[in-house]
N, C-alpha and C positions, 0 to 999 in steps of 0.2 A: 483519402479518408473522408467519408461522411461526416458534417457536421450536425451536432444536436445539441438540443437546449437542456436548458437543466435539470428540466422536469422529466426530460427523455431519460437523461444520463441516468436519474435517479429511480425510476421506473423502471430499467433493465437492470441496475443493481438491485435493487428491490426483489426484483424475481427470483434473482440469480441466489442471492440473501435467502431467502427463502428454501428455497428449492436445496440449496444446500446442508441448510436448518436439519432436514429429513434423516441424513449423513452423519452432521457433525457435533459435538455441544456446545460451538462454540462457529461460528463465522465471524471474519471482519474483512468486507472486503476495500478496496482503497483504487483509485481511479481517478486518471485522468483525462480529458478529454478538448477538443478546442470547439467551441463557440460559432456559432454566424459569421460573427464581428473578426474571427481569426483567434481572438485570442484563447489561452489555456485557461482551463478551471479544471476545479477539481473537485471528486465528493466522494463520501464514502457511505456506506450500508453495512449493518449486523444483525446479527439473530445471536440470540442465546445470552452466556451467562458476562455480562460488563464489565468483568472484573477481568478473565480470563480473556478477552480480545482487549484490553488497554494493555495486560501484561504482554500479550503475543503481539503487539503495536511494537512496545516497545521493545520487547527482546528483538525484534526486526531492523528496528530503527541502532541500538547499543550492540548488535551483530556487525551488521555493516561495518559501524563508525571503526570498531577494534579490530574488521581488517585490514581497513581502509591503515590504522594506526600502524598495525603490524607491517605492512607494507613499504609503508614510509621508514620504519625503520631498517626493516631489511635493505632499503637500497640505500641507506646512509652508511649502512655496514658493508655496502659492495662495494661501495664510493670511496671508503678509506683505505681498503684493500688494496 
């Protein structure tokens, strides 16, 4: 994996933000990447309306978590079994 700095990371989101802009009404995109130094960072980019990528943020993030949830339960109901 190549590393790059921040302003790289943020400058190919950027474009990418953009470009997609063309497309959609709404972009957020979310990215990670490692650093020089090794370590991880992270950044994000958006075009369009801020309401609708916090809400697609979070319906992303409250997706997960309930199946991550649902899961768990399932296998505490296999486990009793």
């Amino acid at each position: 994996m190549k590393y790059m700095t921040r302003e790289q990371a943020l400058e190919l989101l950027n474009s990418y933000a953009a470009r997609l802009s063309e497309h959609f009404d709404a972009v957020q995109i979310l990215a990670s990447y490692l650093e020089p130094d090794g370590t991880t960072a992270a950044v994000a980019s958006g075009q369009g309306n801020w309401y609708a990528r916090q809400g697609m943020a979070h319906a992303f993030v409250e997706r997960t978590r309930a199946e991550e949830i649902a899961d768990e339960i399932q296998r505490d109901d296999e486990d009793e079994e």
